[in-house]
C-alpha positions, 0 to 999 in steps of 0.5 A, a space after each residue: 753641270 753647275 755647283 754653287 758655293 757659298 765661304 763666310 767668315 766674319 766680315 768677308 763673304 764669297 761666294 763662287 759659281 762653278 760650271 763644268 759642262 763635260 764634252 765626251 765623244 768615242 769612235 769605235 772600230 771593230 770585227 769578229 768572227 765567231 763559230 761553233 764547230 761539231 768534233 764530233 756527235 757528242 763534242 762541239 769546240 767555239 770560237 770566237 775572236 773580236 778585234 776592237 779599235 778604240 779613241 775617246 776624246 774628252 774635256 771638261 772645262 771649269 769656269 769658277 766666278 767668285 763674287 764678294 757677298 753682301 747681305 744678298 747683292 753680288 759684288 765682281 766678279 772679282 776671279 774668274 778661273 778657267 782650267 781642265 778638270 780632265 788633264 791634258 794626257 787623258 784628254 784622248 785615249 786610243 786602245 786597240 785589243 784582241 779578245 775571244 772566246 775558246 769553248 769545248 763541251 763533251 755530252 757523255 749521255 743525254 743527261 750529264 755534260 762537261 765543258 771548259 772554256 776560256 774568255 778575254 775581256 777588255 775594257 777601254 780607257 776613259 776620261 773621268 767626268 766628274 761633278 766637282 774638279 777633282 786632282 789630275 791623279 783622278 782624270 782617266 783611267 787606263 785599259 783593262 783586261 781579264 782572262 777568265 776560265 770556267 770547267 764545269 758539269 751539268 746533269 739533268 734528272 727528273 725526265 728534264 725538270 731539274 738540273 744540277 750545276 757543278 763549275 769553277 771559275 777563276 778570273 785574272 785582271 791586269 791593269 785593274 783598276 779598284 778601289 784600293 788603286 785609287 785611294 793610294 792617288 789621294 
């Protein structure tokens, strides 16, 4: 990645090259186990249960060389600037989360049946790359996870052609991180 940039004012010229090539690398470990079980000939329960071990190790180095400008020839370098446009602290990010799934169904007939279920999700912390070196608010990110729950109906008709759908869903975030977050960081 590369960004060229160009200050004039009366007199002075600079102008500056930036380079910011990003260096990313991520291990990840994991295991799961994931069934589904008859209760009974009408009910079925599932589980599932993932264990995930996570690092990611990420830089971006910049290199800024800013040159006095005249006419079309290039003078200097006259700076060269050198820095981290990750921080230090979210260089490497290591997480580790137990997610999974809890489902049962019941079929009261063979055209209506019921379920519940709840789901944890996860998603690891990372690095922010980005095409400009930007504040070290804006470098990494935390983990996040959800707990989501679903109930729901569903009853065929028409000898199968058609299907109705009735379910609620509700889902709770920790750690998200949105847009509001981050705007507060500027």
């Amino acid at each position: 990645f590369a960004t060229n940039f160009i200050a004039q004012a009366p007199g002075f010229n600079i102008a500056a090259f930036t380079e910011g090539p990003a260096q990313t690398d991520s291990e990840t470990w994991a295991v799961f186990a994931h069934s589904t079980w008859q209760l009974s000939a009408a009910t079925s329960l599932t589980m599932g249960l993932r264990y995930s071990d996570i690092e990611r190790v990420g830089r971006q180095p910049f290199v800024i060389q800013a040159y006095l400008l005249q006419g079309d020839a290039l003078i200097g370098p006259i700076a060269d600037l050198l820095f981290d446009g990750i921080a230090e602290q979210d260089q490497v990010k290591e997480d580790d989360a137990w997610t999974g799934t809890l489902k049962i169904q019941h079929r009261f007939s063979d055209n209506f049946m019921a379920y519940a279920s709840y789901d944890r999700g996860f998603r690891d912390g990372s690095a922010n790359v980005a095409g400009r070196a930007e504040p070290p608010a804006f470098s990494g990110f935390d983990s996040e996870s959800s707990d989501n729950f679903e109930i729901g109906f569903k009853w065929g008709f028409w000898d199968g052609r058609a299907e109705f759908n009735l379910a609620s869903y509700f889902q709770v975030y920790t750690d998200f991180r949105s847009e509001e977050h981050t705007s507060e960081l500027q």
